[in-house]
N, C-alpha and C positions, 0 to 999 in steps of 0.2 A: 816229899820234896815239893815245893812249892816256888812259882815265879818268883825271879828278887830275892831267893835266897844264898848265902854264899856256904858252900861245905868244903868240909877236907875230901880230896879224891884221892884215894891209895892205888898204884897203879908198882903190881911187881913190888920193887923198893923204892920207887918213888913215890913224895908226897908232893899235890898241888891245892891249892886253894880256887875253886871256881864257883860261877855265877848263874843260876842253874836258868835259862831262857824260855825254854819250853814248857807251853802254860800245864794250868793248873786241871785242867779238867786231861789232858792228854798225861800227865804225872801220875794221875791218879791210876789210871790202865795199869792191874800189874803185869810183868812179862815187857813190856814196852820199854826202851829206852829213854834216859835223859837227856835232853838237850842243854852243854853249858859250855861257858865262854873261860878262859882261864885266866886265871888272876896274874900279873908279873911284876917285879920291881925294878926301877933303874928305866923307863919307858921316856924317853924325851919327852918334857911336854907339848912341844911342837908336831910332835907322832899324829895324825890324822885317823891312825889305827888304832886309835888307846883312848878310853876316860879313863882319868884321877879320878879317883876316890878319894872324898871327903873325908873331912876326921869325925863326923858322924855317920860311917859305913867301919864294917866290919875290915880291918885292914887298912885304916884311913894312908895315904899315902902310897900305896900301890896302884896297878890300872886295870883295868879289863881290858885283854888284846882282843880287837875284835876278829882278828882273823884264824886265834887262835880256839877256832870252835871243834865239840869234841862232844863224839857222840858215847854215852854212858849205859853197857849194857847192864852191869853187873851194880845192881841200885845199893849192892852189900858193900860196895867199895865206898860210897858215899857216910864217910864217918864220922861225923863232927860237924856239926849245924851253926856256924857262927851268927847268923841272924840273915836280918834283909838289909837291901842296901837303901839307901834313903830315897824318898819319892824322885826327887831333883838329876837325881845321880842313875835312876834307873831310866829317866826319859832319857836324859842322855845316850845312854847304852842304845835303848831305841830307835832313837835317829841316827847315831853312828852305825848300827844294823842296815838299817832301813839304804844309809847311802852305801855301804859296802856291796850289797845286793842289787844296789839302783830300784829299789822299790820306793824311791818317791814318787 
C-alpha cells in the first residue's frame, strides 16, 4: 500500500473505497496498520469536510470525508488497488487534513 492510493476495503459485508494517508515508509512495516480516509458519494460541494475528486482520480465524482478516518489493521482486507489520486487532488486532501487537525 502506498500514499495517494485508493483501495477496496472489505469490512464484515461491507464494501468501502478509501484513500490510503499514511506514508509510504510506515506502510511498508508489516504487522503495522493503515492509515485511510473514506471515500463517499452525494457530499455537498460546499462540505468543508470533503474534496471532489476529479475525473482524473480513481472514482472521479465522489469525495474524500475527511473526518471519516479509519484505522486498517487487517492489510488482507485491502482488495482491489484502483490507483492514485492525482498530484492536485492529493494536496488538497492535505491541507483539508492539515486544517481538520489545526496543524497549520
Amino acid at each position: 500500500m502506498k500514499r495517494g492510493q485508493v483501495w477496496t476495503w472489505v469490512r464484515g459485508d461491507d464494501r468501502h473505497h478509501v484513500l490510503v494517508i499514511s506514508n509510504d515508509e510506515y506502510n511498508a512495516e508489516p504487522g503495522v496498520a493503515v492509515w485511510a480516509l473514506i471515500l463517499v458519494r452525494g457530499l455537498p460541494q460546499s462540505n468543508p469536510l470533503g474534496v471532489h475528486l476529479c475525473s482524473d482520480d480513481p472514482f472521479g465524482g465522489a469525495s474524500v470525508s475527511i473526518p471519516a478516518l479509519v484505522q486498517i489493521l487487517d492489510r488482507g482486507s485491502l482488495t482491489e488497488n484502483h490507483g492514485y489520486l492525482a498530484p492536485g487532488t492529493m494536496r488538497a486532501v492535505e491541507d483539508a487534513l492539515r486544517e481538520f487537525m489545526d496543524l497549520v
